[in-house]
C-alpha positions as CSV (number, residue, x, y, z in Angstrom):
1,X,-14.5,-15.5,11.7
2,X,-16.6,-17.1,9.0
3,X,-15.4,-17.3,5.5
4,X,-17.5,-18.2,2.9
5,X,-15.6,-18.4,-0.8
6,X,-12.5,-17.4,0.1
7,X,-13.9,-14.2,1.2
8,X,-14.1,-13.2,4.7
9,X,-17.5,-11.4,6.2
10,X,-17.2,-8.3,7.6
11,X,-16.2,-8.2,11.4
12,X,-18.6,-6.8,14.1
13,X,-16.6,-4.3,16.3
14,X,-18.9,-3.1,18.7
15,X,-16.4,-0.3,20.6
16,X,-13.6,-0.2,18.3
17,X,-11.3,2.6,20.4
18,X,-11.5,3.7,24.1
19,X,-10.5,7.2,24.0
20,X,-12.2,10.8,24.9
21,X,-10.4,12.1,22.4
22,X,-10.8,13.0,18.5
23,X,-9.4,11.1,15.7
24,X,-7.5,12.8,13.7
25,X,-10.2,13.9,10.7
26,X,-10.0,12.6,7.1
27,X,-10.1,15.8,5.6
28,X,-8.7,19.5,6.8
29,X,-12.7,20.6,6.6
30,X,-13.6,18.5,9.5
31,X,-12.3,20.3,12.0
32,X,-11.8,24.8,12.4
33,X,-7.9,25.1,13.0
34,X,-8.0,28.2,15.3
35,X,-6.3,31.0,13.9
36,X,-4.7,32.2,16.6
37,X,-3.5,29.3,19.9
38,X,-1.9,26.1,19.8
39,X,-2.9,23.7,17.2
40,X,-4.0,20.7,17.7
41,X,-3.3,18.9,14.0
42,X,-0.2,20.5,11.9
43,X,0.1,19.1,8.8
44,X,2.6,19.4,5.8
45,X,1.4,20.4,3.0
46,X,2.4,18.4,-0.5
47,X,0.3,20.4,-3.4
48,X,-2.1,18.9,-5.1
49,X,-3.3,15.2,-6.3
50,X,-0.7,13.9,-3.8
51,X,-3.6,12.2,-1.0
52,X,-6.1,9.9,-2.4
53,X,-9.2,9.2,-0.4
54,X,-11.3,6.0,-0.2
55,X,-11.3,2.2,-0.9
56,X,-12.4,2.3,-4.4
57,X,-9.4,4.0,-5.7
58,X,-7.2,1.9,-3.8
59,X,-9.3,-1.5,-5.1
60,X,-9.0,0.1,-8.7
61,X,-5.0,0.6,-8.5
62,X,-4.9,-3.2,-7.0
63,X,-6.7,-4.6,-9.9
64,X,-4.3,-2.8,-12.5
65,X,-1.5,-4.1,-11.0
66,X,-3.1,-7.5,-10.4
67,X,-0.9,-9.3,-8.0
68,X,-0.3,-7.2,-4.7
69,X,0.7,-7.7,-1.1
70,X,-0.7,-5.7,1.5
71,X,1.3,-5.0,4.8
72,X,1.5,-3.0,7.8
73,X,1.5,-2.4,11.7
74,X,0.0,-4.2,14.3
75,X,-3.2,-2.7,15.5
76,X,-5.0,-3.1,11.9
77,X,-8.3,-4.3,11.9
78,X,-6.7,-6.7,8.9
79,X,-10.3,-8.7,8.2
80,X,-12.3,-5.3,8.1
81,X,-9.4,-4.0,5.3
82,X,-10.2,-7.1,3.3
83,X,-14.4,-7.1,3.4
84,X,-14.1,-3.8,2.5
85,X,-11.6,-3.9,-0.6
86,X,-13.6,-7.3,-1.5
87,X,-16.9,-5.2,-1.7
88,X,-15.3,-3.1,-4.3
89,X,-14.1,-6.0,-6.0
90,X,-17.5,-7.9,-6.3
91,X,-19.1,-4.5,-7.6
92,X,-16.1,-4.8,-10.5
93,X,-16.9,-8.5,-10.9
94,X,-13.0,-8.9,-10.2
95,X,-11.8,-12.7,-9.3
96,X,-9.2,-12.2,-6.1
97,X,-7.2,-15.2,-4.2
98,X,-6.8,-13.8,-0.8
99,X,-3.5,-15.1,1.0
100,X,-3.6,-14.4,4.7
101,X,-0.2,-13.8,6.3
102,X,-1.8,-15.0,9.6
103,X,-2.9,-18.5,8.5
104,X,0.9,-18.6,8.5
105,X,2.0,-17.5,11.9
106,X,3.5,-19.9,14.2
107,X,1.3,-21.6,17.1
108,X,0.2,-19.2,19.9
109,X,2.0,-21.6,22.2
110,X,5.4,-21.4,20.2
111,X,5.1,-17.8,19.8
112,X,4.4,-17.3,23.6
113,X,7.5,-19.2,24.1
114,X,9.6,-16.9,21.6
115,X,8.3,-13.6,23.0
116,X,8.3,-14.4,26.9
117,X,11.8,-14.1,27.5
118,X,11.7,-10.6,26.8
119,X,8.6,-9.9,28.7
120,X,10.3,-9.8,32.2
121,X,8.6,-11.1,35.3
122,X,4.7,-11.3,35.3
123,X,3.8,-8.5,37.3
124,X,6.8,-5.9,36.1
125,X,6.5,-3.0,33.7
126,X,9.2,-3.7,32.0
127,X,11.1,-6.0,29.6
128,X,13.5,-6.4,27.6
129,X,13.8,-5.1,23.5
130,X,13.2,-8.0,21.6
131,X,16.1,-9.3,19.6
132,X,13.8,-12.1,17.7
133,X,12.5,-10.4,13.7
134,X,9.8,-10.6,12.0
135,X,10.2,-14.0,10.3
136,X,10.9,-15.8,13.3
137,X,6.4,-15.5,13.8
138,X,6.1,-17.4,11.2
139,X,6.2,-21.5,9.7
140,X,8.5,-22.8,7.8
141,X,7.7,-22.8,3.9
142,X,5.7,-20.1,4.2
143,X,7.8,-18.0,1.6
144,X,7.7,-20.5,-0.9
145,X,3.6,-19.8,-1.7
146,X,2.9,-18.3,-4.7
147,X,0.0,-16.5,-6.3
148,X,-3.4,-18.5,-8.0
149,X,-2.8,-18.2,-12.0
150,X,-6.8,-18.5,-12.4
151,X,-7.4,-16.1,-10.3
152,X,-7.4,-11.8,-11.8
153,X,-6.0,-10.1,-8.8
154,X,-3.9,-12.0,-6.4
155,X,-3.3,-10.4,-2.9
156,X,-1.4,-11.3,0.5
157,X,-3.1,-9.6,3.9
158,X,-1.4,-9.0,7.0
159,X,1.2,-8.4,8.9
160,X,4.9,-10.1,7.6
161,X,3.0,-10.6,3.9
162,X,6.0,-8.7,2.5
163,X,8.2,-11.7,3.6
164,X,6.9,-13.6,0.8
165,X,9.3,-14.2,-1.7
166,X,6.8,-12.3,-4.6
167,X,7.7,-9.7,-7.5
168,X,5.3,-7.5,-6.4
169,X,4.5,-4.2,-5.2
170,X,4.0,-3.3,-1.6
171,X,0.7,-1.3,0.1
172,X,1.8,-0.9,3.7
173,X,-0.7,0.6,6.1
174,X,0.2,2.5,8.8
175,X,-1.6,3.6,11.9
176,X,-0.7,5.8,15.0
177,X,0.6,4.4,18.3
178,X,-2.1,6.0,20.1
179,X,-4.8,4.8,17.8
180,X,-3.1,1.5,18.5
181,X,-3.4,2.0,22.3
182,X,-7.0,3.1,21.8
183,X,-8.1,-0.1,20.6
184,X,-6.1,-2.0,22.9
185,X,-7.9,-0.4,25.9
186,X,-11.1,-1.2,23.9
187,X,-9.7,-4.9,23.2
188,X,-10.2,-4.6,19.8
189,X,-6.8,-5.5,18.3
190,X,-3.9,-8.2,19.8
191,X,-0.6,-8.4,20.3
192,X,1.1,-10.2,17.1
193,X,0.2,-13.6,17.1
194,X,-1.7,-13.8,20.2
195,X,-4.9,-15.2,20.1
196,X,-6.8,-12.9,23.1
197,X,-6.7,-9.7,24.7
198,X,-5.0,-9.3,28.4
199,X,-4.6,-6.4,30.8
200,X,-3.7,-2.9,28.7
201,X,-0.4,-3.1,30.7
202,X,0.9,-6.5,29.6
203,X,-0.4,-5.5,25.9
204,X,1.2,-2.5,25.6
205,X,4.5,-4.2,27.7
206,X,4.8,-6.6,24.7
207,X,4.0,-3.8,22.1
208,X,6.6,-2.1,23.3
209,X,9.6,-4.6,23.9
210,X,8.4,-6.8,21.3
211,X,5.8,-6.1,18.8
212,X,7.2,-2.4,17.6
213,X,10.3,-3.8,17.9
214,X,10.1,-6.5,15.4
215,X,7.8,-4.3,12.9
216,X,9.9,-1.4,12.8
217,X,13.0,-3.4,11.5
218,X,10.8,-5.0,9.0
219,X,9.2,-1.6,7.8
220,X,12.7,-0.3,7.8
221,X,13.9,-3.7,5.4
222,X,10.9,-3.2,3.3
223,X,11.5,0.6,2.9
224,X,12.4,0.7,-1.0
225,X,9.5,-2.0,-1.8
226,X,6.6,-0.3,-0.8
227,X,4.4,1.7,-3.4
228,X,1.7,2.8,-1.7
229,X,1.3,4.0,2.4
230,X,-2.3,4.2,3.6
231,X,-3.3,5.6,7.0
232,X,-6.2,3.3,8.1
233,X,-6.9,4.5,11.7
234,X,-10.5,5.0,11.2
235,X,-12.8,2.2,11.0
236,X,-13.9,2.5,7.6
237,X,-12.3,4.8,5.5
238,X,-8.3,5.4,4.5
239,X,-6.3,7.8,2.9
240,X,-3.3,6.8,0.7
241,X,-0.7,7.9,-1.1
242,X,2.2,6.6,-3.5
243,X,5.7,6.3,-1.5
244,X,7.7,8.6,-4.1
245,X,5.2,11.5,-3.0
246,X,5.5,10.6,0.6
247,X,9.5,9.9,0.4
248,X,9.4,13.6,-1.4
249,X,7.5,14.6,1.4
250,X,9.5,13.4,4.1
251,X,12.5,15.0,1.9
252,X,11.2,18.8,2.0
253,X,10.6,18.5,5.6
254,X,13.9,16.9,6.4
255,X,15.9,20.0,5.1
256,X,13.0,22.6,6.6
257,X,10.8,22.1,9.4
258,X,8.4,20.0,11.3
259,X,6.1,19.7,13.6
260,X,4.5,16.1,15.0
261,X,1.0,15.9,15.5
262,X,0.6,16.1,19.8
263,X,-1.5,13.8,21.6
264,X,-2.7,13.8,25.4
265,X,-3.3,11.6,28.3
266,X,-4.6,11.8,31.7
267,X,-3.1,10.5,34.8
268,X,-3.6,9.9,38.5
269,X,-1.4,13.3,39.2
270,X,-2.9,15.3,36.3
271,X,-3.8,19.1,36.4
272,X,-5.7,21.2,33.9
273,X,-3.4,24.1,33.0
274,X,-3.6,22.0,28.8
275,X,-7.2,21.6,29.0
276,X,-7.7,25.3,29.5
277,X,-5.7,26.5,27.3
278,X,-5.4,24.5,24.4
279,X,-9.1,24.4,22.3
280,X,-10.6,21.2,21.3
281,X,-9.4,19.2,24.0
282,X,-12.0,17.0,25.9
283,X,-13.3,19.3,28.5
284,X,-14.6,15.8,30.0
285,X,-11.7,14.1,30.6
286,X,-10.6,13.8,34.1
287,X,-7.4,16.0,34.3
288,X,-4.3,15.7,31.1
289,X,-1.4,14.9,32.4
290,X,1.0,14.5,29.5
291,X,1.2,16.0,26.6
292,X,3.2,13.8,24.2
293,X,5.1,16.7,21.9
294,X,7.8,15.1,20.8
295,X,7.8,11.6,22.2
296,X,9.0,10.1,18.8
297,X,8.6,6.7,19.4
298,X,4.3,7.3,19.7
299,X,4.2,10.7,17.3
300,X,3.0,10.8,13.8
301,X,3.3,13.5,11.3
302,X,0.6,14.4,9.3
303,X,1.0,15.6,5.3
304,X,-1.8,17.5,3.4
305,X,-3.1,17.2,-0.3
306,X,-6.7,18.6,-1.4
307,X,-7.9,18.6,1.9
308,X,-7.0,14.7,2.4
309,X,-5.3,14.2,5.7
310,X,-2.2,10.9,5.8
311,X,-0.2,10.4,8.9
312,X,2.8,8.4,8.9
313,X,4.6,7.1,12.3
314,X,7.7,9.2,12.7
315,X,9.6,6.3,11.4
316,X,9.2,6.8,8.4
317,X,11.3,10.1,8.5
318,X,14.1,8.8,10.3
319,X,14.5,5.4,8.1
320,X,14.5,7.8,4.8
321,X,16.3,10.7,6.3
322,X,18.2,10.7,9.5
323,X,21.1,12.3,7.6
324,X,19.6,15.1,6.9
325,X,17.5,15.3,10.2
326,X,20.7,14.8,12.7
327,X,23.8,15.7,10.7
328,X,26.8,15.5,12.5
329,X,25.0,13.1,14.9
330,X,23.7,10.5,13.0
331,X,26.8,8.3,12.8
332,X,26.2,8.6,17.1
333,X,22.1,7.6,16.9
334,X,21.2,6.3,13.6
335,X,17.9,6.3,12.9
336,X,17.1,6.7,16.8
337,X,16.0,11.1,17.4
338,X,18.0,11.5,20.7
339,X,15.4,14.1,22.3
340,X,12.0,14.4,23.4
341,X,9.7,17.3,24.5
342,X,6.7,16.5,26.5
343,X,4.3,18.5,29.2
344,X,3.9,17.6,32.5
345,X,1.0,19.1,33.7
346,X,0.3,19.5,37.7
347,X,-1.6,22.5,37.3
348,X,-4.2,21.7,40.3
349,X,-3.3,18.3,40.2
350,X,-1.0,16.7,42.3
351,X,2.9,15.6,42.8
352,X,4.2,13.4,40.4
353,X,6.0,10.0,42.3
354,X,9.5,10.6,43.7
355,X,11.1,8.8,41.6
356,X,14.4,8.2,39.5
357,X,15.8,6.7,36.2
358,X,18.1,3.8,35.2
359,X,22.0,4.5,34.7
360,X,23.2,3.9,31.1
361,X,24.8,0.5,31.9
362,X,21.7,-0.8,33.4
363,X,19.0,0.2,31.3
364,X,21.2,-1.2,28.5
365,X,21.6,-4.2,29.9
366,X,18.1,-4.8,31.7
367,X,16.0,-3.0,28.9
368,X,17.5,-3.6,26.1
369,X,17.8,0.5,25.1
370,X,20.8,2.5,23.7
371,X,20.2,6.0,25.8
372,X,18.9,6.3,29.3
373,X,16.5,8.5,30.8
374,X,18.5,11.7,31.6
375,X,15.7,14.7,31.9
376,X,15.4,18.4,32.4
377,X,12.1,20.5,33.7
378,X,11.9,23.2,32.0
379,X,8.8,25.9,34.5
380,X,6.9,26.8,31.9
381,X,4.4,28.2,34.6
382,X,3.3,27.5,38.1
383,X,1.5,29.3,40.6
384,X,3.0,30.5,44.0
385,X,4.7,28.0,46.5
386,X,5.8,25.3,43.5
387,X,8.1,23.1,43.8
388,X,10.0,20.5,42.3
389,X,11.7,17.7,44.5
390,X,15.4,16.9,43.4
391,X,18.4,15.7,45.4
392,X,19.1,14.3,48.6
393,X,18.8,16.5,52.3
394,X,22.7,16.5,53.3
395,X,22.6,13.9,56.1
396,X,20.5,11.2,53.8
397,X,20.8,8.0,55.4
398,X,20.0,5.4,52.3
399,X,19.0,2.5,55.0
400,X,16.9,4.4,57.0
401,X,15.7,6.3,53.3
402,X,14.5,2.2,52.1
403,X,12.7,1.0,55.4
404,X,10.8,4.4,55.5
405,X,9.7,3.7,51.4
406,X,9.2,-0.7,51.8
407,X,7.1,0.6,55.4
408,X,5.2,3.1,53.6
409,X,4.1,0.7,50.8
410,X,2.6,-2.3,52.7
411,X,1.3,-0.7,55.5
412,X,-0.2,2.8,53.2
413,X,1.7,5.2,55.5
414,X,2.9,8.9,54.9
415,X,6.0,9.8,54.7
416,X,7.5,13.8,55.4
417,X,9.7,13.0,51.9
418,X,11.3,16.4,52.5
419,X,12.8,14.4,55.8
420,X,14.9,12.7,53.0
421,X,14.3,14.9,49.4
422,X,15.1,18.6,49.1
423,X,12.1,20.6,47.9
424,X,12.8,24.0,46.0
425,X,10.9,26.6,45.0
426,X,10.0,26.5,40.9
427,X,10.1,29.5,38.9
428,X,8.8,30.4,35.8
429,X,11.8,29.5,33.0
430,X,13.8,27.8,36.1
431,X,15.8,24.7,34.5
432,X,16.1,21.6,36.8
433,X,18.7,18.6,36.0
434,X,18.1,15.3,36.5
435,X,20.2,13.4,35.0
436,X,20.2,9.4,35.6
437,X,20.0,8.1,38.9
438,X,18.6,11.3,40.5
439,X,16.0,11.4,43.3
440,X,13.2,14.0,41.9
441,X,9.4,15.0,41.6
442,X,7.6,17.6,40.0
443,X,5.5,19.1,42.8
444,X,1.7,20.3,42.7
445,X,0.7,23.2,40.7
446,X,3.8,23.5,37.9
447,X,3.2,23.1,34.0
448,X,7.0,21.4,32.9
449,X,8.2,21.4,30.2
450,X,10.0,17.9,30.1
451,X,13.2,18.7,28.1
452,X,14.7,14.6,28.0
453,X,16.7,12.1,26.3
454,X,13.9,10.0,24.2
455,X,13.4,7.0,27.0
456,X,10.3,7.6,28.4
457,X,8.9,4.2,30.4
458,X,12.0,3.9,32.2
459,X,10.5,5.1,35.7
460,X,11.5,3.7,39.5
461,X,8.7,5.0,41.2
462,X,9.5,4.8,45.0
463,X,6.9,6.8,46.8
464,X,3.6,7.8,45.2
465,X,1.8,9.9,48.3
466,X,-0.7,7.0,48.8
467,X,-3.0,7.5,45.7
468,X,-4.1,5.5,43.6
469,X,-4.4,5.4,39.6
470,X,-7.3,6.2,37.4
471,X,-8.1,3.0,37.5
472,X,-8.4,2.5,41.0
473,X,-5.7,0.4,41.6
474,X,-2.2,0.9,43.2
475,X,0.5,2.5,40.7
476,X,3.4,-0.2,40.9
477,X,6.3,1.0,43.4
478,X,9.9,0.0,42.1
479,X,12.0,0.2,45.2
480,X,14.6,-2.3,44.6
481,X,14.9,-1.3,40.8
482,X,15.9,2.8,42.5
483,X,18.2,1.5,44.8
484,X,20.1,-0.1,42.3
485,X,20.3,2.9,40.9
486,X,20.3,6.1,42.9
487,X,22.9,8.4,43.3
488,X,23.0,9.3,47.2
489,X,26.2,12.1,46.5
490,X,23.7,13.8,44.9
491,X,22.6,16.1,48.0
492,X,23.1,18.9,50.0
493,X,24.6,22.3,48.6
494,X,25.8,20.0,45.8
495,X,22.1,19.6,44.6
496,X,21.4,23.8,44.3
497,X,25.1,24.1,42.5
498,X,25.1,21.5,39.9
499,X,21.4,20.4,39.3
500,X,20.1,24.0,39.0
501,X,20.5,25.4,36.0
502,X,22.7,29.4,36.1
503,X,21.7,31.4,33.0
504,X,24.4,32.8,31.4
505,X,24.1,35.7,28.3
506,X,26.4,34.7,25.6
507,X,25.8,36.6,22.8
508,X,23.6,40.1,22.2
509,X,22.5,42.1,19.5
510,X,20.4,45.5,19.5
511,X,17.5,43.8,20.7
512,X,18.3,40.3,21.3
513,X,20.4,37.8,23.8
514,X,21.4,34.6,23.4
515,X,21.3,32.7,26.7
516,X,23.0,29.2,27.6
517,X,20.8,27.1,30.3
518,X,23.8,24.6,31.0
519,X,22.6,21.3,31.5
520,X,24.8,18.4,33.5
521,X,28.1,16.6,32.6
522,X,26.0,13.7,32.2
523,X,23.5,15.3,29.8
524,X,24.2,14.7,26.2
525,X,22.6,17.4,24.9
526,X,22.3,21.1,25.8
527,X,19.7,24.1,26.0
528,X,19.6,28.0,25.0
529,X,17.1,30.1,25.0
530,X,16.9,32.9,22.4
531,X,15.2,36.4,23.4
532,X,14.6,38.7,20.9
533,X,12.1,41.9,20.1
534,X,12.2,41.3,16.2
535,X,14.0,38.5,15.0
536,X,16.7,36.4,14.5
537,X,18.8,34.4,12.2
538,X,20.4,30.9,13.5
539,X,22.8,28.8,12.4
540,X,22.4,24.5,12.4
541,X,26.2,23.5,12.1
542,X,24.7,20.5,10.8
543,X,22.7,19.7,14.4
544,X,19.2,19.2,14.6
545,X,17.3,21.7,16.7
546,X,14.1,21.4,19.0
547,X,12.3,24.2,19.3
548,X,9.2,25.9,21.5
549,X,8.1,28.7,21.8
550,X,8.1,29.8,25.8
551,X,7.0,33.6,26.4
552,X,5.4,35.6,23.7
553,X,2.3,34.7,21.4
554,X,3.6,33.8,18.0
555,X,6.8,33.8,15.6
556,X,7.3,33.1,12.4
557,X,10.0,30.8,11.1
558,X,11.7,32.0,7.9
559,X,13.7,29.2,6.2
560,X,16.6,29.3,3.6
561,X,14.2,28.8,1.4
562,X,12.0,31.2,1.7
563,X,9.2,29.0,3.6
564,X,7.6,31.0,6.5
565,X,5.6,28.9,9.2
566,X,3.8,30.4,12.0
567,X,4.1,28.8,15.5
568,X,2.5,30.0,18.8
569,X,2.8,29.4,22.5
570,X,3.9,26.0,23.5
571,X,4.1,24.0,20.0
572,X,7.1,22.3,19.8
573,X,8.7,22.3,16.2
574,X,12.2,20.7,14.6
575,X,14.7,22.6,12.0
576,X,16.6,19.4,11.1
577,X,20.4,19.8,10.6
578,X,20.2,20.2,7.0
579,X,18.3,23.6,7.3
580,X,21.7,25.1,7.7
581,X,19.8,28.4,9.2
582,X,16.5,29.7,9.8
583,X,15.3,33.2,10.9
584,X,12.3,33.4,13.9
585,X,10.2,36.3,13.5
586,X,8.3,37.7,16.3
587,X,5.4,38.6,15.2
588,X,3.6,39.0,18.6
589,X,3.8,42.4,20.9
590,X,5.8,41.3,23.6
591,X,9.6,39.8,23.6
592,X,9.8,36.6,22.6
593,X,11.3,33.5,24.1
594,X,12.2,30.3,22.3
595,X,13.8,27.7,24.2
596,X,16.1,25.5,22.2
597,X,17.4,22.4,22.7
598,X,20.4,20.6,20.5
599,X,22.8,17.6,21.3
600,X,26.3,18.3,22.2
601,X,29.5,18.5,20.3
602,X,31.0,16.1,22.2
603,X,28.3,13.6,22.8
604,X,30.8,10.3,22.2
605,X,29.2,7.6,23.8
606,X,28.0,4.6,20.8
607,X,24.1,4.2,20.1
């Protein structure tokens, strides 16, 4: 990159994101909200004059302050930021010193030895969370710099410039994770402190045990610093917005409702049940196989003011208000949100992998996580003949189980899995536990409803019916990681008594029921499902509920408040803890059924 007076000239990004679908639009007139169907971009409203739009404003609020630092998350195109905030300058005739924070990072050599201990072996998909921070990127002295006296307007770019040791205020700017794994699969944005692109894989590997890591600890130490919050995930424009309005923001819907903004990807097993029913997804994409509804981690939530569209990363709610989001539960998982909702969509697709999930001791000690990856599938629909694979056949012999699987993968034979899995029939609103260490596999044909704990990497694949992924490679196979793992008492008339959910009504009303799905001993969290004609009025105790609506076309949610909200078939939505009680309103023409999912009383294991 050429710099020419201090000033940097503008980057050429040819193919800036790989990704059939939409960004999320600037403004609330880009795109026709349907009134009636799932929507695709729920925002939160903050009145008016809250959302600013454009560079100018920023560049005129940087020159009144004078002496700014400019931060954020990895996947920033930093040098485009700073061409286009000089351009306003240079109209103003404004003097700036520009201090990049990445002049000041460490050697790639020296950072590639920092970071590759937690990167696991070359060819895995997994590593280890990082326990380095942010400052360990970066040289020595480099918080001793100071601003240019002669200059008007002082400002340090980049990722980490809020480590230096100035009186100043803070602009952090924020970007999705899927925008970031857009422009990863477009190699136009690194890893921090690398100086190339490599496979999408190993990037997003070390975004996830590393990168994130590291800059969500220093967004969370910077919190009470920052002043402004701009959402720069299109090229050249941002929204922004002052961090009292935002933290007011994140307040409101801390003690009412939420809903994150979705997103969707394809995948080598994907069906189409989501692309035809859910308008203004890309009727070109290959298949969608996931539907990330509340996958916190990679979720953003989206505010409103005059039109102006800001999304935050979900981060940003829990490091300000996990209190009031998880009550009783927050001294149990901090700032971590313990459950996740995501679709699994086979609809004319194909079988997920047969598969299974890490134990609690070993994915904290291999991974590096608090919780493991203890799921439920909820049937949201299938078509006749469904099924889901889960538990061992009664005389499961685990040797003979392993040579079948290592055979299978290097010499690309079949396997009859039902010789070794059981297969059962899947109903609509059937409940299905898997908790840790459980053989299972969503079969052909079904759209789940993944009801989880919030892991959501953490997969042993061990038979993948001989496909291969989108990309036209092999999907990696994980045999030794399941065996160290399964559970092989988990079969026979065992599997259909304690890893199939019974309904049981627990309370009625004139024209309602309240029905406990009762997950496993294992599962720290719990699910009812609420039926009801009209409407009715639910208590928090000071737990945070998840929420979707599963039969019916609409409700409305009443808070204490007064707020109504209207929600339709299959959005997922939150009442945090510190609701205290909310009333759902059917206001479709058949009964209603909201699934809803809450952690336990009696969760005690530490986070």
């Amino acid at each position: 990159m050429e710099v020419k007076n201090n000033v940097r000239e503008t980057p050429v990004i040819n193919k800036w994101r790989q990704s059939g679908e939409r960004i999320l639009p600037e403004n609330i007139k880009h795109f026709n909200q349907p009134a009636e169907g799932y929507n695709l971009y729920p925002v939160h409203p903050l009145g008016n004059n809250k959302i600013v739009n454009g560079y100018p404003s920023l560049a005129s609020w940087i020159i009144e302050k004078k002496t700014v630092i400019i931060d954020g998350y990895i996947g920033v195109f930093w040098e485009e930021i700073e061409f286009l905030l000089q351009q306003e300058f240079t109209k103003k005739n404004v003097k700036v010193n520009w201090i990049r924070s990445s002049d000041n990072l460490k050697s790639t050599p020296e950072i590639s030895q920092l970071v590759n201990p937690f990167l696991g072996e070359a060819k895995s998909v997994w590593g280890k969370k990082t326990t380095l921070k942010l400052e360990d990127f970066f040289s020595s002295g480099y918080r001793s710099m100071q601003p240019d006296v002669q200059s008007e307007v002082n400002i340090i770019i980049g990722m980490g410039a809020a480590l230096m040791n100035w009186n100043a205020p803070v602009i952090y700017l924020e970007i999705p994770k899927n925008e970031i794994q857009y422009r990863m699969r477009a190699h136009s944005v690194t890893n921090l402190g690398a100086d190339g692109v490599t496979s999408a894989s190993d990037m997003y590997k070390r975004f996830y045990f590393v990168d994130w890591v590291v800059l969500n600890a220093h967004k969370a130490q910077i919190l009470n610093r920052i002043s402004i919050v701009a959402d720069v995930q299109h090229q050249q424009a941002l929204n922004w917005i002052a961090a009292n309005d935002l933290k007011n923001g994140l307040k409101h819907i801390s003690q009412s409702l939420f809903r994150v903004r979705p997103w969707f990807e394809a995948g080598a097993w994907g069906g189409h049940w989501l692309q035809e029913n859910i308008e203004g997804l890309n009727q070109n994409e290959i298949n969608y196989a996931w539907s990330f509804e509340l996958i916190v981690p990679e979720n953003g939530i989206v505010f409103e003011s005059d039109g102006n569209l800001l999304e935050v990363a979900f981060d940003f709610l829990m490091f300000s208000e996990a209190k009031s989001v998880l009550g009783k539960h927050e001294p149990v998982f901090g700032t971590e949100f313990p459950i996740r909702f995501d679709f699994l969509d086979t609809m004319d697709g194909g079988n997920l992998s047969v598969q299974c999930h890490p134990s609690l001791n070993y994915i904290r000690e291999e991974f590096g996580e608090n919780i493991t990856q203890d799921e439920t599938y909820y049937i949201l629909t299938c078509k006749d003949e469904a099924k889901v694979y889960l538990g061992f056949q009664e005389d499961i012999n685990p040797v003979e189980f392993n040579k079948a699987l290592i055979t299978s993968q290097h010499f690309n034979q079949e396997i009859d899995i039902e010789k070794y899995v059981q297969a059962h029939e899947a109903k609509k609103h059937d409940l299905f536990l898997i908790p840790n260490s459980t053989v299972h596999s969503a079969g052909a044909n079904n759209l789940v409803l993944e009801i989880s704990a919030t892991p959501y990497i953490f997969t042993f694949k061990m038979y993948d019916w001989l496909r291969l992924g989108l990309d036209g490679q092999p999907r990696p196979i994980n045999i030794e990681h399941a065996f160290k793992n399964l559970n092989f008492d988990r079969k026979g008339n065992a599997v259909t008594q304690e890893l199939i959910s019974k309904p049981k009504v627990i309370e009625k009303g004139e024209d309602w029921e309240l029905i406990h799905l009762p997950t496993h001993v294992e599962h720290f969290y719990d699910v009812h499902r609420l039926e009801f004609d009209t409407e009715i009025t639910v208590k928090t105790n000071n737990v945070c509920h998840i929420l979707m609506l599963v039969e019916g076309t609409a409700i409305k949610v009443k808070g204490t408040n007064g707020q109504e909200t209207d929600f339709h078939y299959a959005e997922t939505f939150v009442i945090p803890a510190a609701a205290e009680s909310y009333t759902l309103i059917n206001t479709g023409k058949t009964r209603a059924k909201v699934i809803k999912a809450f952690v336990k009383d009696e969760v005690i294991f530490g986070v």
